[in-house]
LUMKE-686687 format. One record per residue (C-alpha): residue number from 1; y, x, z; residue in one letter. Coordinates in steps of 0.5 Angstrom, whole numbers, padded with zeros to 4 digits. Layout:
<bazas>
<baza><num>NUM</num><c2>Y</c2><c1>X</c1><c3>Z</c3><residu>A</residu></baza>
...
</bazas>
This chain:
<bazas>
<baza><num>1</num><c2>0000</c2><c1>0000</c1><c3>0000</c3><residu>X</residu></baza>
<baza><num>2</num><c2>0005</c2><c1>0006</c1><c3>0001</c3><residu>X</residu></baza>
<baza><num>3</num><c2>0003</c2><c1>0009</c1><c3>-0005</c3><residu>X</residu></baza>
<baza><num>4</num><c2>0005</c2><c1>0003</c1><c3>-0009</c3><residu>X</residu></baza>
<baza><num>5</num><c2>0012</c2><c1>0002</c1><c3>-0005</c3><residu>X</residu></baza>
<baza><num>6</num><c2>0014</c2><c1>0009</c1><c3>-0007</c3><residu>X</residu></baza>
<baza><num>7</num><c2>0011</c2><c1>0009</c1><c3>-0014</c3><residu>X</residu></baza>
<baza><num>8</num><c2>0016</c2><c1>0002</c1><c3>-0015</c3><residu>X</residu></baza>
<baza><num>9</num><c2>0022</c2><c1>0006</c1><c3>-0011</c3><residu>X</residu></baza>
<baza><num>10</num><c2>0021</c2><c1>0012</c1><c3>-0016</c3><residu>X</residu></baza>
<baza><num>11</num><c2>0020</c2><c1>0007</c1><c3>-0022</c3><residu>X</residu></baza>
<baza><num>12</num><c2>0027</c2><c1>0003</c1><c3>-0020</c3><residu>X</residu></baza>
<baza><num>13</num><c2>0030</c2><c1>0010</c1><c3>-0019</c3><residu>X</residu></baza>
<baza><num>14</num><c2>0028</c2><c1>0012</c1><c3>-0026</c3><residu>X</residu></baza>
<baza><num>15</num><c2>0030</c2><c1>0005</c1><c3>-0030</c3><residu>X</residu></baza>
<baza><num>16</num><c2>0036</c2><c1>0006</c1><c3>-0026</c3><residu>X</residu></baza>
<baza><num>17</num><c2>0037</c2><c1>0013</c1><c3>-0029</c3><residu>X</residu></baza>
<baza><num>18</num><c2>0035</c2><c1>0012</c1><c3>-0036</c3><residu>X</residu></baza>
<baza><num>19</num><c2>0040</c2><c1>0005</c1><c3>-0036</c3><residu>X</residu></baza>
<baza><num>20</num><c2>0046</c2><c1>0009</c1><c3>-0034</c3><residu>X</residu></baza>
<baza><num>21</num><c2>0045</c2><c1>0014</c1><c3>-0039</c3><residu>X</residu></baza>
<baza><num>22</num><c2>0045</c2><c1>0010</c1><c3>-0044</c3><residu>X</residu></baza>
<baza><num>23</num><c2>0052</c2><c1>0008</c1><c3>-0042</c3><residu>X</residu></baza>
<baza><num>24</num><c2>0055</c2><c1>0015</c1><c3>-0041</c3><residu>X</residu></baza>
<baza><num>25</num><c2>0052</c2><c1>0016</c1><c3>-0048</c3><residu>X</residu></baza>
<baza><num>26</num><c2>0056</c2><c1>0009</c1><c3>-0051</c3><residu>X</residu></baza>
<baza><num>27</num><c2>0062</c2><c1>0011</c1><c3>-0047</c3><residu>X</residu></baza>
<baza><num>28</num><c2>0063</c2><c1>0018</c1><c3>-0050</c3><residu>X</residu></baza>
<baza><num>29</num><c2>0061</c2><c1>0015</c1><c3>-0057</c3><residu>X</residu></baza>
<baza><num>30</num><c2>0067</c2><c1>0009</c1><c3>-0057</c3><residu>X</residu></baza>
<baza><num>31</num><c2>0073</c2><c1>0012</c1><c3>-0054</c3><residu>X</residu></baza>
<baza><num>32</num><c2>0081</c2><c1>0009</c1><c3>-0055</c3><residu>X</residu></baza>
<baza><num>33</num><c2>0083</c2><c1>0014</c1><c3>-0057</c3><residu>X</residu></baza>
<baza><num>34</num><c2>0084</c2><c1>0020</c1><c3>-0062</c3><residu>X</residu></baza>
<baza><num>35</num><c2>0086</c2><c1>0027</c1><c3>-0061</c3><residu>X</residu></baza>
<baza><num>36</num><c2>0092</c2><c1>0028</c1><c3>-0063</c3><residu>X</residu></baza>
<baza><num>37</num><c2>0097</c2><c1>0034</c1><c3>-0064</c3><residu>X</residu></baza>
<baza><num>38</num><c2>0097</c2><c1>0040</c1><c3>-0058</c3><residu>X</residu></baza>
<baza><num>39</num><c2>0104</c2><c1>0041</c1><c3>-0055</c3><residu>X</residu></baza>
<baza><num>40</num><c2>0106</c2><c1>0046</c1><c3>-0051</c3><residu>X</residu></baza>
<baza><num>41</num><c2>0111</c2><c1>0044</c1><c3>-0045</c3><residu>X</residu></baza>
<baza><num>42</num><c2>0116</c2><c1>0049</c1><c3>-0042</c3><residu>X</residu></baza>
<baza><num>43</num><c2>0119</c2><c1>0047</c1><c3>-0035</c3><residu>X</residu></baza>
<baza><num>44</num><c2>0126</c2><c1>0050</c1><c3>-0034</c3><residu>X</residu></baza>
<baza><num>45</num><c2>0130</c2><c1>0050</c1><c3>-0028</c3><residu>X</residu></baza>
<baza><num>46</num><c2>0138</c2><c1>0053</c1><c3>-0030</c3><residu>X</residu></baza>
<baza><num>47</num><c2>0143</c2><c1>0055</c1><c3>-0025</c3><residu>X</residu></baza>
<baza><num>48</num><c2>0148</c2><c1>0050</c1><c3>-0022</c3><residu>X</residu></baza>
<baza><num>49</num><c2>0154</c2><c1>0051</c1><c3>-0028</c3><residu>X</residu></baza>
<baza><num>50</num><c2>0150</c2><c1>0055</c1><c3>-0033</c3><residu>X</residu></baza>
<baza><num>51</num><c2>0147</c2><c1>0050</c1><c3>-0038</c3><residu>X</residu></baza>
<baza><num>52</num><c2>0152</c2><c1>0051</c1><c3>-0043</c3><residu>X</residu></baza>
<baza><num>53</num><c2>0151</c2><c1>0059</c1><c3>-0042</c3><residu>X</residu></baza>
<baza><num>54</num><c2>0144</c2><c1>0059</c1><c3>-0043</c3><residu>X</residu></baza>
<baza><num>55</num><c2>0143</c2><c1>0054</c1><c3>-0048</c3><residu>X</residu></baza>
<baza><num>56</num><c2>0149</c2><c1>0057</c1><c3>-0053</c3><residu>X</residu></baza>
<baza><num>57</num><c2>0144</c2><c1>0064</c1><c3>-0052</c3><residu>X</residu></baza>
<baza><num>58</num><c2>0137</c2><c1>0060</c1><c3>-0052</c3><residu>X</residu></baza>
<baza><num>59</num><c2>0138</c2><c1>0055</c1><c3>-0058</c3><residu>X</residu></baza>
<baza><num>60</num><c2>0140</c2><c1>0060</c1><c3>-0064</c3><residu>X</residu></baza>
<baza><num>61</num><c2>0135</c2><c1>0064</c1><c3>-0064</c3><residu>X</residu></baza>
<baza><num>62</num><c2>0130</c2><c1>0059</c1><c3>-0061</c3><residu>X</residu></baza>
<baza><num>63</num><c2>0133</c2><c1>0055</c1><c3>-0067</c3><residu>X</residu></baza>
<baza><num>64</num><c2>0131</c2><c1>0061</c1><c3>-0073</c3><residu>X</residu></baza>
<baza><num>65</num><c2>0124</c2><c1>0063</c1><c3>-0069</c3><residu>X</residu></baza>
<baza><num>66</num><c2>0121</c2><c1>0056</c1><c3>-0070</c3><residu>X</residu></baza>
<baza><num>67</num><c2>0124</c2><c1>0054</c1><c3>-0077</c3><residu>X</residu></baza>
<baza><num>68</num><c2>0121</c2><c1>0061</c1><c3>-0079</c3><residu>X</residu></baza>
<baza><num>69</num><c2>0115</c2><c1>0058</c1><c3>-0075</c3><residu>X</residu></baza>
<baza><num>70</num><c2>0115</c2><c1>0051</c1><c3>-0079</c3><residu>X</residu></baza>
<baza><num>71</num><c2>0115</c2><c1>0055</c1><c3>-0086</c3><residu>X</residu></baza>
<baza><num>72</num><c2>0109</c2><c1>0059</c1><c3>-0084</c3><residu>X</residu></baza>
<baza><num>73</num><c2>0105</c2><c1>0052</c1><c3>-0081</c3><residu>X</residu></baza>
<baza><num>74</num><c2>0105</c2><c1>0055</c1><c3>-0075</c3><residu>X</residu></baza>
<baza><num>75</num><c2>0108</c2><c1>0048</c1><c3>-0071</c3><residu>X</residu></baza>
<baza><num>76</num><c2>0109</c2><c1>0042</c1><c3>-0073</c3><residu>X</residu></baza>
<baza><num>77</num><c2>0115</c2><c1>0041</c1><c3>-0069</c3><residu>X</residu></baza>
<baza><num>78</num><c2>0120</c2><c1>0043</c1><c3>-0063</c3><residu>X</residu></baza>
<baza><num>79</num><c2>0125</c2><c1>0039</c1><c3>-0058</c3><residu>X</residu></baza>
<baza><num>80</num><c2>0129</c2><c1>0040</c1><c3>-0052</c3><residu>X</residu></baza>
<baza><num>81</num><c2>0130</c2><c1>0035</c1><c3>-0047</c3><residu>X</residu></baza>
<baza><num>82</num><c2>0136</c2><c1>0036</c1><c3>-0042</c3><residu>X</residu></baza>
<baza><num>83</num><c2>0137</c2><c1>0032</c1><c3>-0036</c3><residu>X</residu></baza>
<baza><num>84</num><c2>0138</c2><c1>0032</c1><c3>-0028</c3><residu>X</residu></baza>
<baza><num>85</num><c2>0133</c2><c1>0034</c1><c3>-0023</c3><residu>X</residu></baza>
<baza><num>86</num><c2>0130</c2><c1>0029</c1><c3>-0019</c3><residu>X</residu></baza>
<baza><num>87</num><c2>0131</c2><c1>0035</c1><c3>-0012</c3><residu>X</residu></baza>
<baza><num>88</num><c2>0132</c2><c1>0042</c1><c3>-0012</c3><residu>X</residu></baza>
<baza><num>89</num><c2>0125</c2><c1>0045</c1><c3>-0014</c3><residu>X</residu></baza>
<baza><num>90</num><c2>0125</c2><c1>0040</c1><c3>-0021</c3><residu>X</residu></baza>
<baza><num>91</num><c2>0127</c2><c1>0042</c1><c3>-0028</c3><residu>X</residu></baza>
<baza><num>92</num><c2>0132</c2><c1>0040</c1><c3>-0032</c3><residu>X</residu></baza>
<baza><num>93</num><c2>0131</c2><c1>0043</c1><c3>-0039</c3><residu>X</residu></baza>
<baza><num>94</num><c2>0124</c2><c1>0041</c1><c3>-0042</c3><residu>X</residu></baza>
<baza><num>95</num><c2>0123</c2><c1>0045</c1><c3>-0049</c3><residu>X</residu></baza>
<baza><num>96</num><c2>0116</c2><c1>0042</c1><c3>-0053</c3><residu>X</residu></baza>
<baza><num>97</num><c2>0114</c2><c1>0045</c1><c3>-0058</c3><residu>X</residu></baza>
<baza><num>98</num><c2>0109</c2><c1>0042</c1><c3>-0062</c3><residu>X</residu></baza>
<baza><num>99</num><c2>0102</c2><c1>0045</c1><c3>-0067</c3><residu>X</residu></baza>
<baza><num>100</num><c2>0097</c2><c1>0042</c1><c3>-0071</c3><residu>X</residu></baza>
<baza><num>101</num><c2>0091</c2><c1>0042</c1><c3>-0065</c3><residu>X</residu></baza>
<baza><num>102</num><c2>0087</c2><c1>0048</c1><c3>-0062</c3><residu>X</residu></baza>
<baza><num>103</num><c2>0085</c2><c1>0052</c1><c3>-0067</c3><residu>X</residu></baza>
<baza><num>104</num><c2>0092</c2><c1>0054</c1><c3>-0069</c3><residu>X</residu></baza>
<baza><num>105</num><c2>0092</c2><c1>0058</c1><c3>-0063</c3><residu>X</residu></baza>
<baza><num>106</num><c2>0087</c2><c1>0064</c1><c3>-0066</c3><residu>X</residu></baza>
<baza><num>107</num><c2>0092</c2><c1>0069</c1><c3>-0067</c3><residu>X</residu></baza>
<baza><num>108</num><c2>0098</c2><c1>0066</c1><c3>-0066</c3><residu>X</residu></baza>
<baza><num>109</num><c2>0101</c2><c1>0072</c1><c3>-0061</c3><residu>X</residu></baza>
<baza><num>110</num><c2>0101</c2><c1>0077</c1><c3>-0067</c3><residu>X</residu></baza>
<baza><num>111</num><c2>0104</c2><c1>0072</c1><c3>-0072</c3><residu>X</residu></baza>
<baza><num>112</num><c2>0110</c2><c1>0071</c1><c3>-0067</c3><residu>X</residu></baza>
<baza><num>113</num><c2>0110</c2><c1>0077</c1><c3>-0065</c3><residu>X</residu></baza>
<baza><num>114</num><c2>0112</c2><c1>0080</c1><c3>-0073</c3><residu>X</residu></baza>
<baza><num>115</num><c2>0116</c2><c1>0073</c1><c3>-0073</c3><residu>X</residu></baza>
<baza><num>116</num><c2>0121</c2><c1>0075</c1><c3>-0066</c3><residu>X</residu></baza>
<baza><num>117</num><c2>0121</c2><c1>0082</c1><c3>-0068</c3><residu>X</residu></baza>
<baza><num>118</num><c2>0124</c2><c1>0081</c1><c3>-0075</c3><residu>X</residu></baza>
<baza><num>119</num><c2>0129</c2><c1>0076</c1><c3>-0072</c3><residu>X</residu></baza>
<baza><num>120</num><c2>0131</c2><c1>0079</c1><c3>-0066</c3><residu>X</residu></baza>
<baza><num>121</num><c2>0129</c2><c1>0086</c1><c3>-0068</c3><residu>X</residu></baza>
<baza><num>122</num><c2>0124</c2><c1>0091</c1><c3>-0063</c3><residu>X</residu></baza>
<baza><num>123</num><c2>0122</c2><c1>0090</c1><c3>-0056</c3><residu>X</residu></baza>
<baza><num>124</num><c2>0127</c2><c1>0093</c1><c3>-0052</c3><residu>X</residu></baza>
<baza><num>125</num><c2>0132</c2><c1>0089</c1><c3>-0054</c3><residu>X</residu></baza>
<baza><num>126</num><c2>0127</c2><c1>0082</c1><c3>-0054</c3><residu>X</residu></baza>
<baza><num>127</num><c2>0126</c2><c1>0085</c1><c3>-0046</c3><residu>X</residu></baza>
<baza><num>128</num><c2>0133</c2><c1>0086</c1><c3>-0045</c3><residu>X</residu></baza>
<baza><num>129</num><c2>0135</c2><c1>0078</c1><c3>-0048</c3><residu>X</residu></baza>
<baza><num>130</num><c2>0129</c2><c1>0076</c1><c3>-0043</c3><residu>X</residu></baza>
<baza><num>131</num><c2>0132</c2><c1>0079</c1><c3>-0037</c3><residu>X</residu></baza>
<baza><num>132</num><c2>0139</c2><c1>0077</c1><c3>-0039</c3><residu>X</residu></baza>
<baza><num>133</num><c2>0136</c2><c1>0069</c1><c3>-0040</c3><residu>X</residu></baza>
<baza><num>134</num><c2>0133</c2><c1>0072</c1><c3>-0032</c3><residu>X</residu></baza>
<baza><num>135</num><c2>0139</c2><c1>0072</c1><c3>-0030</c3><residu>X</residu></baza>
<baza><num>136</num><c2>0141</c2><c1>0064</c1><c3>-0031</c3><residu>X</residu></baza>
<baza><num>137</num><c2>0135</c2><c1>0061</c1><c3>-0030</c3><residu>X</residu></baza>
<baza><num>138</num><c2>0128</c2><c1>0060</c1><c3>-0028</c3><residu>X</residu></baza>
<baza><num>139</num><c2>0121</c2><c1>0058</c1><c3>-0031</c3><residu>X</residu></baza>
<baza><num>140</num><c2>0118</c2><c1>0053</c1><c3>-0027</c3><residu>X</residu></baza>
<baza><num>141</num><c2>0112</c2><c1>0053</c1><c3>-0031</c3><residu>X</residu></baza>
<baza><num>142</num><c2>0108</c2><c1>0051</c1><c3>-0037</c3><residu>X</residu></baza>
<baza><num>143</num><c2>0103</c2><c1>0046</c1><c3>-0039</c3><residu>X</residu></baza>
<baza><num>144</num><c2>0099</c2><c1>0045</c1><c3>-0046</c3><residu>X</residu></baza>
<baza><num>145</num><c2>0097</c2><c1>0039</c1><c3>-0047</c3><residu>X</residu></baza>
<baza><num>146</num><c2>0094</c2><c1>0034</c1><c3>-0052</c3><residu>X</residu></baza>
<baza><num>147</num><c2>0097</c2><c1>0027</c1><c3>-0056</c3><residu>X</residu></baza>
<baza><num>148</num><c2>0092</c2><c1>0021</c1><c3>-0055</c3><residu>X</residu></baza>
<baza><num>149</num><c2>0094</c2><c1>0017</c1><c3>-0061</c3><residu>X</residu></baza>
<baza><num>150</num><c2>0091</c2><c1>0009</c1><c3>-0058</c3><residu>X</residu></baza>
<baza><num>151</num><c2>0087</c2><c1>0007</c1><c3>-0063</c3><residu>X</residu></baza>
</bazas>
């Protein structure tokens, strides 16, 4: 009688494993969504007054880096948000770049690299850029992220 209890348990066990892997499988199958666009997200926190001082540094060269980048289909797209901070450790400039998906990535570095050192010119003056944009603002992070487009 034990044996027939434990053998019912453990087929009960099983027919409640295979049941609810055959739902993972058709969830995984049929999502509400499609994989859109990649996006990298840069938080920035500027000085109190400095927004303008650091934008009229950023953007024009920023500007020529990313349209120099579109022609070669590097990215989709680029945007820049500015707006007040919710408290004292908050952003208040949010640059997006946007790309086609993930396997834009794969040698994107050595493609940027050639594409700043003709625009900027070499690394220590890109050094010395990056230190004096240091002074008026700080980076509070970055995020890469992925579009979902609802189906």
């Amino acid at each position: 009688m034990k044996n027939w209890n434990v053998l019912r348990r453990l087929g009960r066990l099983a027919l409640f494993g295979v049941l609810s892997l055959g739902s993972v499988i058709a969830y995984g199958q049929e999502k509400p969504y499609t994989e859109g666009s990649v996006w990298i997200i840069t938080m920035i926190r500027v000085k109190p007054g400095m927004l303008d001082v650091y934008l009229n540094d950023v953007l024009p060269l920023r500007k020529k880096i990313n349209e120099e980048a579109k022609r070669q289909g590097l990215i989709l797209s680029d945007h820049i948000f500015s707006g007040s901070a919710s408290r004292r450790d908050d952003f208040d400039v949010m640059f997006l770049t946007e790309y086609k998906n993930f396997a834009v990535f794969d040698g994107i570095s050595a493609k940027f690299d050639a594409i700043e050192s003709k625009i900027i010119g070499a690394e220590d003056r890109q050094v010395q850029l990056m230190m004096k944009r240091a002074e008026v603002r700080e980076i509070l992070g970055e995020k890469t992220m992925q579009e979902l487009l609802v189906k």
